[in-house]
PDB file of the backbone (N, CA, C, O) and the ligand in Angstrom, with CONECT records:
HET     CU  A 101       1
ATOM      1  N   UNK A   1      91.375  80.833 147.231  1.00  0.00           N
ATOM      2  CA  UNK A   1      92.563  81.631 146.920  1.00  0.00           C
ATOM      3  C   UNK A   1      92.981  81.366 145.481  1.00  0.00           C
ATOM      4  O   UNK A   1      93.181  80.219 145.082  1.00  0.00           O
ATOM      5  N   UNK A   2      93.122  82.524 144.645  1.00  0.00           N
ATOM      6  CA  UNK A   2      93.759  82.103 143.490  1.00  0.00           C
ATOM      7  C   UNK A   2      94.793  82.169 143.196  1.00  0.00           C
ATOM      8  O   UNK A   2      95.447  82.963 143.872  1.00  0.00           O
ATOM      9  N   UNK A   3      95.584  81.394 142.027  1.00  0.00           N
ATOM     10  CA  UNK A   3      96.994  81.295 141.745  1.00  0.00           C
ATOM     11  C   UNK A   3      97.025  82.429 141.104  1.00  0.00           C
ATOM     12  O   UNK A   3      96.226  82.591 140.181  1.00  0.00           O
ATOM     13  N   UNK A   4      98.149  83.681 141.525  1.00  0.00           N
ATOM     14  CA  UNK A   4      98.041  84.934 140.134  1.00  0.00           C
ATOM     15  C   UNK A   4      98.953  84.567 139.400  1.00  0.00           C
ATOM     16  O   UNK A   4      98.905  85.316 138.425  1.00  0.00           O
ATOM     17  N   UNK A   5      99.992  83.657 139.246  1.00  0.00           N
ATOM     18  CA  UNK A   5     100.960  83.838 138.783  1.00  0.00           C
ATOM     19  C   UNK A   5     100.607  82.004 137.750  1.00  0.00           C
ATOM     20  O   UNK A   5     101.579  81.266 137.588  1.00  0.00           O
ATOM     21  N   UNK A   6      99.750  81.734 137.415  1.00  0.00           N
ATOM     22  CA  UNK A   6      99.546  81.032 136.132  1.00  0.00           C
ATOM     23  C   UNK A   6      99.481  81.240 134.564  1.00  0.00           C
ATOM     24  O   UNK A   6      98.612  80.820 133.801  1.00  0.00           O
ATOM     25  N   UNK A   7     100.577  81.969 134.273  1.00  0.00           N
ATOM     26  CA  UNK A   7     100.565  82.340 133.355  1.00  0.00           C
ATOM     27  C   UNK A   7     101.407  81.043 132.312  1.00  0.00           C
ATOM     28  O   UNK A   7     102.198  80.233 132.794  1.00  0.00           O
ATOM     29  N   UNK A   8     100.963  81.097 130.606  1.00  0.00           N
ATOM     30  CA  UNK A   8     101.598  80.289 129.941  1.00  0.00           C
ATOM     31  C   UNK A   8     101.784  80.992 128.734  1.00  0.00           C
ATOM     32  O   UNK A   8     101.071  81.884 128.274  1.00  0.00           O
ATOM     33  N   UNK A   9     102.791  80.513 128.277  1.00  0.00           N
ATOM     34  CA  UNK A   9     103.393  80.990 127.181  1.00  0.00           C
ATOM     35  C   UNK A   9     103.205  80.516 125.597  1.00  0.00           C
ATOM     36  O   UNK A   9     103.549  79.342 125.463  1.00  0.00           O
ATOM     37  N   UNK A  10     102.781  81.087 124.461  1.00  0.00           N
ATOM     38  CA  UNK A  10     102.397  80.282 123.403  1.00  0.00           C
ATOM     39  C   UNK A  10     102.682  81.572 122.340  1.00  0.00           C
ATOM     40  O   UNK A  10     102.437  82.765 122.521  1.00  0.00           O
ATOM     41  N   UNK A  11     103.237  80.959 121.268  1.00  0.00           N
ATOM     42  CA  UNK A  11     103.644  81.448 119.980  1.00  0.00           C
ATOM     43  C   UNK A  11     102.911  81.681 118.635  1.00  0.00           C
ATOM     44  O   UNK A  11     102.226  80.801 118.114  1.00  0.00           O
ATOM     45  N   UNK A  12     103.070  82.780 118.157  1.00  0.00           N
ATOM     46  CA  UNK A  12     101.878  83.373 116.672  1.00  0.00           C
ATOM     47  C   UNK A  12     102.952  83.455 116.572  1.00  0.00           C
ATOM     48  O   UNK A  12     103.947  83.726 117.244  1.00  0.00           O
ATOM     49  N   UNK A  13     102.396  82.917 114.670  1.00  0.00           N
ATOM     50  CA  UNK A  13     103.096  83.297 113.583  1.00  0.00           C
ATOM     51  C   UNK A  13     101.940  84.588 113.139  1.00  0.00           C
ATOM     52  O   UNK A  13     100.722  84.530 112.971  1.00  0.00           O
ATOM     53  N   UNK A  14     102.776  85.581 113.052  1.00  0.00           N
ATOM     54  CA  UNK A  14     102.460  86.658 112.090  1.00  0.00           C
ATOM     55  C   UNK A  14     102.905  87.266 110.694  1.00  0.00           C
ATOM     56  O   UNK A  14     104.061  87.477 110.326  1.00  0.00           O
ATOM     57  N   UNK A  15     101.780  87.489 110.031  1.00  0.00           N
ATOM     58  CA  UNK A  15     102.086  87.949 108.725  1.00  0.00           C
ATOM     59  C   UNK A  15     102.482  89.319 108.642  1.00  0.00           C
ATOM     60  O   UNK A  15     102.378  89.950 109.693  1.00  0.00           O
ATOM     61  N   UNK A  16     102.994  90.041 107.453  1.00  0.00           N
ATOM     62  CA  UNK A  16     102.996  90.897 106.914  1.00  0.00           C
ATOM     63  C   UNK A  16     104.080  91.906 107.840  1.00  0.00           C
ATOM     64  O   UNK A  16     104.104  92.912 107.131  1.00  0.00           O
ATOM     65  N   UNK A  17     104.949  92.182 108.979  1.00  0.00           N
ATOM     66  CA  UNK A  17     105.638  92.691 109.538  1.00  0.00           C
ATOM     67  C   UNK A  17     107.032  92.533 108.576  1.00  0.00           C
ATOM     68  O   UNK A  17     107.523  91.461 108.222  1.00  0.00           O
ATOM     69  N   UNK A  18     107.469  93.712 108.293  1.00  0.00           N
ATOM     70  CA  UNK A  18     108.839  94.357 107.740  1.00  0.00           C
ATOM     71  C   UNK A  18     109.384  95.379 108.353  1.00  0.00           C
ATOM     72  O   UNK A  18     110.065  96.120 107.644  1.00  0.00           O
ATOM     73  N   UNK A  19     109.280  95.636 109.472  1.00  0.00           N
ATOM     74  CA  UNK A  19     110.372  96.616 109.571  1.00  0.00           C
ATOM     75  C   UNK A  19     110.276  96.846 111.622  1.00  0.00           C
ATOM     76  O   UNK A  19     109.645  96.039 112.304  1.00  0.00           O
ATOM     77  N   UNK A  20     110.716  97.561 111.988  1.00  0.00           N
ATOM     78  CA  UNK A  20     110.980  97.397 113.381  1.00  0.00           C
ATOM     79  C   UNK A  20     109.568  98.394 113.270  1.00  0.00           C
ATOM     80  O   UNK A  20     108.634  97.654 113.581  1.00  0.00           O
ATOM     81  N   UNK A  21     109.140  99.504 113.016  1.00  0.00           N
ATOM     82  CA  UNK A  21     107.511  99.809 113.368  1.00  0.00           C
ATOM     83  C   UNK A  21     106.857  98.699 113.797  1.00  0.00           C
ATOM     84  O   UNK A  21     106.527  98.485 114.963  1.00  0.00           O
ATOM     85  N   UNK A  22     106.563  97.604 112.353  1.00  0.00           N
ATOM     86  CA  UNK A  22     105.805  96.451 112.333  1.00  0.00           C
ATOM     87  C   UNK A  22     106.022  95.769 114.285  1.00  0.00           C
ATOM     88  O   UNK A  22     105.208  95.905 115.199  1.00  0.00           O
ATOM     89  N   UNK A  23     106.833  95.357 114.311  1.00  0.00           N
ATOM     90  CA  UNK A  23     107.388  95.121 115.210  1.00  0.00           C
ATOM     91  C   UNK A  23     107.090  95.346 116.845  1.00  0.00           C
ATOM     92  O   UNK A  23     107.076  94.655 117.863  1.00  0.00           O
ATOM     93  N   UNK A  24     106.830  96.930 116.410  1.00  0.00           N
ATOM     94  CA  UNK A  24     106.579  97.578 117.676  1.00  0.00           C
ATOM     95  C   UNK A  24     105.102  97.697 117.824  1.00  0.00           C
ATOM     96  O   UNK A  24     104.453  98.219 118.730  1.00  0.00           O
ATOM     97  N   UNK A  25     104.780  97.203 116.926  1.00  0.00           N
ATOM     98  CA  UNK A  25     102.819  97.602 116.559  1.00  0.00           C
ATOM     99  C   UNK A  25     102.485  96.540 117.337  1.00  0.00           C
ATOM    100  O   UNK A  25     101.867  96.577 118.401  1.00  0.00           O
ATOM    101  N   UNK A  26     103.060  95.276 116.577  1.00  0.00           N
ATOM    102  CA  UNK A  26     102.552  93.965 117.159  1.00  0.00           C
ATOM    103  C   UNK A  26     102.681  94.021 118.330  1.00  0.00           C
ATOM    104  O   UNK A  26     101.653  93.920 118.999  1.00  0.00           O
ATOM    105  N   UNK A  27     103.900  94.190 118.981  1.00  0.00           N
ATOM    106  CA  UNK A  27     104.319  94.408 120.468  1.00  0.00           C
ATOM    107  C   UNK A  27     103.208  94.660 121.144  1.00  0.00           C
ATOM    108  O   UNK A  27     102.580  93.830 121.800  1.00  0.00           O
ATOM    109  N   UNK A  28     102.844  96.215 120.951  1.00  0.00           N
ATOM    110  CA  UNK A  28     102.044  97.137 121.741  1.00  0.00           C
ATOM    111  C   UNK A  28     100.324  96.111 121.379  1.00  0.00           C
ATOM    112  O   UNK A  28      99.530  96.065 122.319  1.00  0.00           O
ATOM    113  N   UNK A  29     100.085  95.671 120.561  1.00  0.00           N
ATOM    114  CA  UNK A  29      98.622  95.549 120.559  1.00  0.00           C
ATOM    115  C   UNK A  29      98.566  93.883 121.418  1.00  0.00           C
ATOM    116  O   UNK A  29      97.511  93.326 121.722  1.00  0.00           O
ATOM    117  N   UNK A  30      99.783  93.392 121.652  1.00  0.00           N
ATOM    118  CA  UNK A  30      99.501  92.149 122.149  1.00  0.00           C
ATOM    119  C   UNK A  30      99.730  92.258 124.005  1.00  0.00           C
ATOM    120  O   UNK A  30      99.412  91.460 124.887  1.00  0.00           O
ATOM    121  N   UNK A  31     100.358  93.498 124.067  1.00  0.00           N
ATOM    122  CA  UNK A  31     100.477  93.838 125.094  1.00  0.00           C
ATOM    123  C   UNK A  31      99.784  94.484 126.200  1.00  0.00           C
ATOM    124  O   UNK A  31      99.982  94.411 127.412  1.00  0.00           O
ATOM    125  N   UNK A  32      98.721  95.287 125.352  1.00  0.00           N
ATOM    126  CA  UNK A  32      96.959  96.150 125.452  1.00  0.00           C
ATOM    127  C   UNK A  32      96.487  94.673 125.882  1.00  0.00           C
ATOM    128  O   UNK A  32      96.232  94.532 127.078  1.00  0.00           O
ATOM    129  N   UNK A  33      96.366  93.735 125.174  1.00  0.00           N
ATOM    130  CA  UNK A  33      95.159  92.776 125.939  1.00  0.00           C
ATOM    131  C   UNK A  33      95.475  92.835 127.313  1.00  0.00           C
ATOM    132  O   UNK A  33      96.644  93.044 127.635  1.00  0.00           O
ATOM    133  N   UNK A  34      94.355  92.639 128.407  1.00  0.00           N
ATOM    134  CA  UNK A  34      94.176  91.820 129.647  1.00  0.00           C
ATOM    135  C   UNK A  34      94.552  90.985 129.758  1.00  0.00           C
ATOM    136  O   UNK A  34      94.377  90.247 128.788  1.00  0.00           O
ATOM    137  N   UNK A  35      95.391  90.348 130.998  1.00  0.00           N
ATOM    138  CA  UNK A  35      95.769  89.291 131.192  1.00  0.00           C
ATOM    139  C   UNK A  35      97.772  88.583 130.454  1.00  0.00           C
ATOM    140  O   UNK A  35      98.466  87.616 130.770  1.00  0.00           O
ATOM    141  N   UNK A  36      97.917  89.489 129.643  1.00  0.00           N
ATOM    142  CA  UNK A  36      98.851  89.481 128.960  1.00  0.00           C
ATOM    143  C   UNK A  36     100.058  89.960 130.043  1.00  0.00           C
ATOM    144  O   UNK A  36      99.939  90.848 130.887  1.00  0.00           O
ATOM    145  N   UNK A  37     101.140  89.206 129.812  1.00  0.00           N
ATOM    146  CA  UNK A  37     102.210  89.690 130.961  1.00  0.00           C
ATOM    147  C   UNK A  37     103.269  89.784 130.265  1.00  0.00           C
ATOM    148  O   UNK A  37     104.115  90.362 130.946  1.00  0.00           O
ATOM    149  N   UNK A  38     103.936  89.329 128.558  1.00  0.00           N
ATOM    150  CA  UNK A  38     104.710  89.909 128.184  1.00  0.00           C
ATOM    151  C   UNK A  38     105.023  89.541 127.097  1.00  0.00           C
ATOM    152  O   UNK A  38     104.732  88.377 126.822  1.00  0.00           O
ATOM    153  N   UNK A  39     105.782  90.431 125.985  1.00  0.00           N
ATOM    154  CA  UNK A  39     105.709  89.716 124.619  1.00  0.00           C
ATOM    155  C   UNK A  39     106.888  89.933 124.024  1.00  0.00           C
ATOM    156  O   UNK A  39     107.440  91.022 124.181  1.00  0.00           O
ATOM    157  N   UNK A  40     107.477  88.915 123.229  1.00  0.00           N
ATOM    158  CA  UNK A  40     108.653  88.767 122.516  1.00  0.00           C
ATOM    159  C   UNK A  40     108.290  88.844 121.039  1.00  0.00           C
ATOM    160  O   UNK A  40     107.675  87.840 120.680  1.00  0.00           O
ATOM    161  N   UNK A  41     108.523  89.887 119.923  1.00  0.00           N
ATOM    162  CA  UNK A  41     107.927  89.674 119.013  1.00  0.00           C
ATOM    163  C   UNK A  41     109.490  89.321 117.987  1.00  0.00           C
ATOM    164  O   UNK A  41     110.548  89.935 117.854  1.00  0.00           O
ATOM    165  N   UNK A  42     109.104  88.401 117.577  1.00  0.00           N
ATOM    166  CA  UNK A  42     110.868  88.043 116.013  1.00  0.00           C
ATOM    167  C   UNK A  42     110.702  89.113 114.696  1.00  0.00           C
ATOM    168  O   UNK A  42     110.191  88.470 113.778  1.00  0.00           O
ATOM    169  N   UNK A  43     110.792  89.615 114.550  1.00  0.00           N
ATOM    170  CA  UNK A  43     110.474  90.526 113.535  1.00  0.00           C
ATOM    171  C   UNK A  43     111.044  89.072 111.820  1.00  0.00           C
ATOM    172  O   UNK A  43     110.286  88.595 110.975  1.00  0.00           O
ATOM    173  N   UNK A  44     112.322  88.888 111.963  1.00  0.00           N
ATOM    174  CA  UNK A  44     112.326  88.031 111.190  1.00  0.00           C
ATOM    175  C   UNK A  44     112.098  86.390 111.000  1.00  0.00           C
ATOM    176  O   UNK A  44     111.896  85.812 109.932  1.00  0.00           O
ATOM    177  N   UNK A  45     112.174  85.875 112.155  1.00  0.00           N
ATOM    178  CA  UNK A  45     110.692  84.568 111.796  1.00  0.00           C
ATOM    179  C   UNK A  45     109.531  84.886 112.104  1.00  0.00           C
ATOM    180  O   UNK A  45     108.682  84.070 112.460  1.00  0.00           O
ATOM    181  N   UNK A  46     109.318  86.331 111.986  1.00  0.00           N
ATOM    182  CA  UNK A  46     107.694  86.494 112.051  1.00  0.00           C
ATOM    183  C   UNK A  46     106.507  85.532 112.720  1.00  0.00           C
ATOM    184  O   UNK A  46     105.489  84.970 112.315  1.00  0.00           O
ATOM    185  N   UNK A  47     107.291  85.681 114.091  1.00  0.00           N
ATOM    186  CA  UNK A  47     106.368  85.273 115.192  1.00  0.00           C
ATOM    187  C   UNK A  47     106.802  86.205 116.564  1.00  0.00           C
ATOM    188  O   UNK A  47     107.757  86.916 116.874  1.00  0.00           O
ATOM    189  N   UNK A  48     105.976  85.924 116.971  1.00  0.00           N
ATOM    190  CA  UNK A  48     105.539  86.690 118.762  1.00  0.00           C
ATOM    191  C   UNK A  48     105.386  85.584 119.579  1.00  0.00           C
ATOM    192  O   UNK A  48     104.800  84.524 119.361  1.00  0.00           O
ATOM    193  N   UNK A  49     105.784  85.842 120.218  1.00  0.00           N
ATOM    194  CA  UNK A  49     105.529  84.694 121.554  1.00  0.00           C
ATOM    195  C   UNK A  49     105.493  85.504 123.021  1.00  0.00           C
ATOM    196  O   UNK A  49     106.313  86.309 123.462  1.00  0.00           O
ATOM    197  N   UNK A  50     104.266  85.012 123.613  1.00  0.00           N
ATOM    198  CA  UNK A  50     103.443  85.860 124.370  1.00  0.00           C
ATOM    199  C   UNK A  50     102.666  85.120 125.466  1.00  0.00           C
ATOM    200  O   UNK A  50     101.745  84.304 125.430  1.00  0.00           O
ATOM    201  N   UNK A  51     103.413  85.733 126.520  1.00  0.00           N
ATOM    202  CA  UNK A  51     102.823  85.099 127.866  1.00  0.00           C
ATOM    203  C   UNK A  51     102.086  85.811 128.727  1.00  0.00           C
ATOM    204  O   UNK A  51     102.461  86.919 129.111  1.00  0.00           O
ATOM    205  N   UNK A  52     101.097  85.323 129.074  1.00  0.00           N
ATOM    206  CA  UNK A  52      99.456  85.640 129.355  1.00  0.00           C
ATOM    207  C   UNK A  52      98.845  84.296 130.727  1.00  0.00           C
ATOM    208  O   UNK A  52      99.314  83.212 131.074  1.00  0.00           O
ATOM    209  N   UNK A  53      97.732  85.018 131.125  1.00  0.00           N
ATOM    210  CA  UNK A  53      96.886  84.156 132.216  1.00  0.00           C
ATOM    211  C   UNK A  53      96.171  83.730 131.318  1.00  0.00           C
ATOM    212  O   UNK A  53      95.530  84.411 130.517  1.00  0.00           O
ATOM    213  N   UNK A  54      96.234  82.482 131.392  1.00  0.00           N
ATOM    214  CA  UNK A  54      94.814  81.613 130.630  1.00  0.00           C
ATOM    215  C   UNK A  54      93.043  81.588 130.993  1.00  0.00           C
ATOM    216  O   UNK A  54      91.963  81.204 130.543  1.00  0.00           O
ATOM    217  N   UNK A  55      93.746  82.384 132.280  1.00  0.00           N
ATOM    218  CA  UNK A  55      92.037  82.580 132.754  1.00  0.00           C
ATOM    219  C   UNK A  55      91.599  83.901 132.708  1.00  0.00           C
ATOM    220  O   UNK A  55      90.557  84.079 133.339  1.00  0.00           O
ATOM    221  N   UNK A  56      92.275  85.325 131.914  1.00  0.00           N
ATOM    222  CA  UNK A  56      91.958  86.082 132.166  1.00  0.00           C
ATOM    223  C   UNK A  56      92.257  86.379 130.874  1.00  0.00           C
ATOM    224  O   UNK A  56      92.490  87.585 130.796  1.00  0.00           O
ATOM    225  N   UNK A  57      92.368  85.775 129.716  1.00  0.00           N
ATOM    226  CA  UNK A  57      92.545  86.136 128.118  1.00  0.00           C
ATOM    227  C   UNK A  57      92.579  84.660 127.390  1.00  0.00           C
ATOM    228  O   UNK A  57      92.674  83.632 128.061  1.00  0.00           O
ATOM    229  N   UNK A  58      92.520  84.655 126.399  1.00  0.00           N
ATOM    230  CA  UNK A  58      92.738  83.780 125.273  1.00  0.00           C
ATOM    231  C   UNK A  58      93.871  83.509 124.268  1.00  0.00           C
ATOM    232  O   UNK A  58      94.631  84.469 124.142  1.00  0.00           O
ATOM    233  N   UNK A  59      94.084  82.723 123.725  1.00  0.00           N
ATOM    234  CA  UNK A  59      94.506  82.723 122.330  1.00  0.00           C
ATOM    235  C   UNK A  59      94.379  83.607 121.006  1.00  0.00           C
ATOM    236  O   UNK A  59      95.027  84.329 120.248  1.00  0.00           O
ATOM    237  N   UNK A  60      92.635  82.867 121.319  1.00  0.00           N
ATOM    238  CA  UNK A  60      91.784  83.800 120.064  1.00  0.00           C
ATOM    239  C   UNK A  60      92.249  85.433 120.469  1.00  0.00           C
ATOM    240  O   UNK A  60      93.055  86.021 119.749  1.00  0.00           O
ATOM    241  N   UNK A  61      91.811  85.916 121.370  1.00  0.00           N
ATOM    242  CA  UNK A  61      92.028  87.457 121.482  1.00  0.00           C
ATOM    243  C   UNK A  61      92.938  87.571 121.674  1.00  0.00           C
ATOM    244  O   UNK A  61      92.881  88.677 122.212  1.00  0.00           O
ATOM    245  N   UNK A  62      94.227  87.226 121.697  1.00  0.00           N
ATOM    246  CA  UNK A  62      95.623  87.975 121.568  1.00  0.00           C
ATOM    247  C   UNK A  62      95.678  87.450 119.994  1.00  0.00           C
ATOM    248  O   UNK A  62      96.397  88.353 119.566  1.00  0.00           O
ATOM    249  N   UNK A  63      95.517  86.936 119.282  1.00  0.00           N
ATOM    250  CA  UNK A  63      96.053  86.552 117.519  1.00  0.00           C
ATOM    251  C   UNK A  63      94.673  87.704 117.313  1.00  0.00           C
ATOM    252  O   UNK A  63      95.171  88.774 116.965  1.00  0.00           O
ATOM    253  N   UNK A  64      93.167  87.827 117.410  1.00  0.00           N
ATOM    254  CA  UNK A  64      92.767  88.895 117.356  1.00  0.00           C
ATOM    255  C   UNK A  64      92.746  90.586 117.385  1.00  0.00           C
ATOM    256  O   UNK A  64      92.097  91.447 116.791  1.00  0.00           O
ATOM    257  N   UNK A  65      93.990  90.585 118.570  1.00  0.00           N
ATOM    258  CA  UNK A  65      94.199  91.940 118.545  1.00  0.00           C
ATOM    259  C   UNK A  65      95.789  92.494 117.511  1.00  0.00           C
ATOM    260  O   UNK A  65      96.163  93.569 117.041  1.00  0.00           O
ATOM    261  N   UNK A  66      96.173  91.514 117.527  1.00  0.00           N
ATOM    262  CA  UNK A  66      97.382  91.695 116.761  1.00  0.00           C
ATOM    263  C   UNK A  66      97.169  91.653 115.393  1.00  0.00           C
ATOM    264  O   UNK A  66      97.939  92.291 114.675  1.00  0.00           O
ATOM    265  N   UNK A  67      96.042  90.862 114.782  1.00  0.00           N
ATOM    266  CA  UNK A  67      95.074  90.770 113.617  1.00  0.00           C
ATOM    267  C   UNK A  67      94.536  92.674 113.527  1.00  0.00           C
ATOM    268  O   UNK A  67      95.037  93.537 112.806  1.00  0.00           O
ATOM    269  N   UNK A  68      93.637  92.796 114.311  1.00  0.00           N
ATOM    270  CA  UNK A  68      93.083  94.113 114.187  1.00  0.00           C
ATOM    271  C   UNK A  68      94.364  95.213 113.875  1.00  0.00           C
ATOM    272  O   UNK A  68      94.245  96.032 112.963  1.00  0.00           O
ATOM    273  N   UNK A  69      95.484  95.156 114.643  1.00  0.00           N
ATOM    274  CA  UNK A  69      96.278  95.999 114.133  1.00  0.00           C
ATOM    275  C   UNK A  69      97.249  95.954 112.561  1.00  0.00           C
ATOM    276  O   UNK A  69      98.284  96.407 112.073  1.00  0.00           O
ATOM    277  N   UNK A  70      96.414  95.322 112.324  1.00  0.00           N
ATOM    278  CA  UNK A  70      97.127  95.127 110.599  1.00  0.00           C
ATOM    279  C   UNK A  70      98.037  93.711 110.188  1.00  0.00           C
ATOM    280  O   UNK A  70      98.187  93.422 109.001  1.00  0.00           O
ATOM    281  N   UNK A  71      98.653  92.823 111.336  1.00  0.00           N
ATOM    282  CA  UNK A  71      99.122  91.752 111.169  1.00  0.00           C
ATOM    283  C   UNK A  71      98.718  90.468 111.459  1.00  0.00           C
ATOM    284  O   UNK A  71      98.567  90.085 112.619  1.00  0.00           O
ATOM    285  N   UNK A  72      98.509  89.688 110.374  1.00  0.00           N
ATOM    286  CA  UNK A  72      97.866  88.692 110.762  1.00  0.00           C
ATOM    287  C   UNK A  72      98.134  87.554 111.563  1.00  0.00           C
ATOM    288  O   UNK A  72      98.731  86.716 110.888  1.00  0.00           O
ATOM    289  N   UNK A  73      97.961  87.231 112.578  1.00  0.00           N
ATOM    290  CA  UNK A  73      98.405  85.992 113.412  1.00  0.00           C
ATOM    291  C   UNK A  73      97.443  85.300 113.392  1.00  0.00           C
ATOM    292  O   UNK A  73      96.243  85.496 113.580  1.00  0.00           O
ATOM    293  N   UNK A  74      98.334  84.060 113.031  1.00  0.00           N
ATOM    294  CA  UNK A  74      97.865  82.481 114.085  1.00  0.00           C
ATOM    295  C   UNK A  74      98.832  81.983 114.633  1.00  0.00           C
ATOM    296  O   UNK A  74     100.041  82.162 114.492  1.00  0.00           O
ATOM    297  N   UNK A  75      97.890  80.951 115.662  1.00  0.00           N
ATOM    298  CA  UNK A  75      98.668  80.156 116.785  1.00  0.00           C
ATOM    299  C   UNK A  75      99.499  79.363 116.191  1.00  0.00           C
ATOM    300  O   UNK A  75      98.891  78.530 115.519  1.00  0.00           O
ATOM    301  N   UNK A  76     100.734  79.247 116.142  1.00  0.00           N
ATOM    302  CA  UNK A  76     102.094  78.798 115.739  1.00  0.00           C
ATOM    303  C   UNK A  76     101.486  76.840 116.790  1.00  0.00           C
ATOM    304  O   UNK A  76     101.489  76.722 118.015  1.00  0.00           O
ATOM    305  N   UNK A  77     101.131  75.851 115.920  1.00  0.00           N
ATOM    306  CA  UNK A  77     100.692  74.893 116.654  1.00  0.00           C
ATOM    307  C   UNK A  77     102.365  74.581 117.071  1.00  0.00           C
ATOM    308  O   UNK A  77     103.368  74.893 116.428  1.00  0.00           O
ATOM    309  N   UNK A  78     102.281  73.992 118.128  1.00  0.00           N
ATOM    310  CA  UNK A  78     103.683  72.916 118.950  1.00  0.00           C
ATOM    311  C   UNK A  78     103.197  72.230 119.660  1.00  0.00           C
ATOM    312  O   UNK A  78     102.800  72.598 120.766  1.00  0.00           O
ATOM    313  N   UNK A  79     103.073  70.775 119.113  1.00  0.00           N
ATOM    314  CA  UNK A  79     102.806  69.514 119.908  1.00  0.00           C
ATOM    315  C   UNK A  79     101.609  69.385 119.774  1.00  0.00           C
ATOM    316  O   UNK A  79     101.055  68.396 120.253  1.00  0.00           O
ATOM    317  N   UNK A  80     101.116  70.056 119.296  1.00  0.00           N
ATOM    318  CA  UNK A  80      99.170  70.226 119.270  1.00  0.00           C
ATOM    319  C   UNK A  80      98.666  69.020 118.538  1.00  0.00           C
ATOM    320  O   UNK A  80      99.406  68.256 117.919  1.00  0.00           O
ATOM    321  N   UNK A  81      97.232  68.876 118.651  1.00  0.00           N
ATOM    322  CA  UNK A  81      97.086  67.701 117.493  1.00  0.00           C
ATOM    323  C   UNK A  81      96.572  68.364 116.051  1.00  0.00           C
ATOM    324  O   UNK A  81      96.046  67.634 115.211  1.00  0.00           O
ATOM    325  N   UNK A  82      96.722  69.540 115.855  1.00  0.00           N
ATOM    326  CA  UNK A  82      96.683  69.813 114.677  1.00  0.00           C
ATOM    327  C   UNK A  82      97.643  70.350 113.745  1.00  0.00           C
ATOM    328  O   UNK A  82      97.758  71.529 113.409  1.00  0.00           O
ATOM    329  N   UNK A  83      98.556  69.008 113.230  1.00  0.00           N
ATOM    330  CA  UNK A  83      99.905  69.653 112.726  1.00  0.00           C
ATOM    331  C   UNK A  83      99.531  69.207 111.094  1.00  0.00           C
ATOM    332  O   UNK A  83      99.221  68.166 110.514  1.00  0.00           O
ATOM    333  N   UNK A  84      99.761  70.688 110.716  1.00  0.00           N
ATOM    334  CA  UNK A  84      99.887  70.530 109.214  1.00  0.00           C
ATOM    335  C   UNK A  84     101.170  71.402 108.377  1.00  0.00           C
ATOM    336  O   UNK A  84     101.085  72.129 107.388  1.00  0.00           O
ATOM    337  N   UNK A  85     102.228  71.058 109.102  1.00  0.00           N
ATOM    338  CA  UNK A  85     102.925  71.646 108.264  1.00  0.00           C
ATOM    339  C   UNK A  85     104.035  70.369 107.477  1.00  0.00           C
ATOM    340  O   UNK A  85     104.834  70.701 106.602  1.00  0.00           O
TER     341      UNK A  85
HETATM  342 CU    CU A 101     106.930  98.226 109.312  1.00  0.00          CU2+
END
């Protein structure tokens, strides 16, 4: 039996969004992936935060599809061991 409801939540910083279009672009292309269950995008700290099944999508392909639509994301690290800011 599987769990459907394992979903987790994790944050992109995205580039280049100015205006509520931007906004709604990112929305919609992070929302098209599989596995994706819902997305909060900040238009002004230019991040999205986006909750998804870990077994039925990625990281890479949600900062990928939001990439393809003209804005660039990466994974906003928190707590990770790769902190370079
Ligand atoms: Cu815009």
């Amino acid at each position: 039996m599987q769990n459907q409801s394992s979903s987790i939540t994790r944050s992109f910083i995205v580039t280049g969004m100015s205006c509520g279009h931007c906004e709604k672009a990112v929305r919609e292309a992070a929302a098209h992936v599989p596995g994706v269950s819902s997305v909060v995008v900040d238009l002004k700290g230019g991040r999205a935060t986006v909750s998804f099944d870990p077994n039925a999508t990625t990281l890479t392909a949600i900062a990928a599809a939001i990439t393809e639509a003209g804005y660039e994301a990466t994974e906003a690290s928190s707590g990770g061991a790769s902190g370079h800011w």
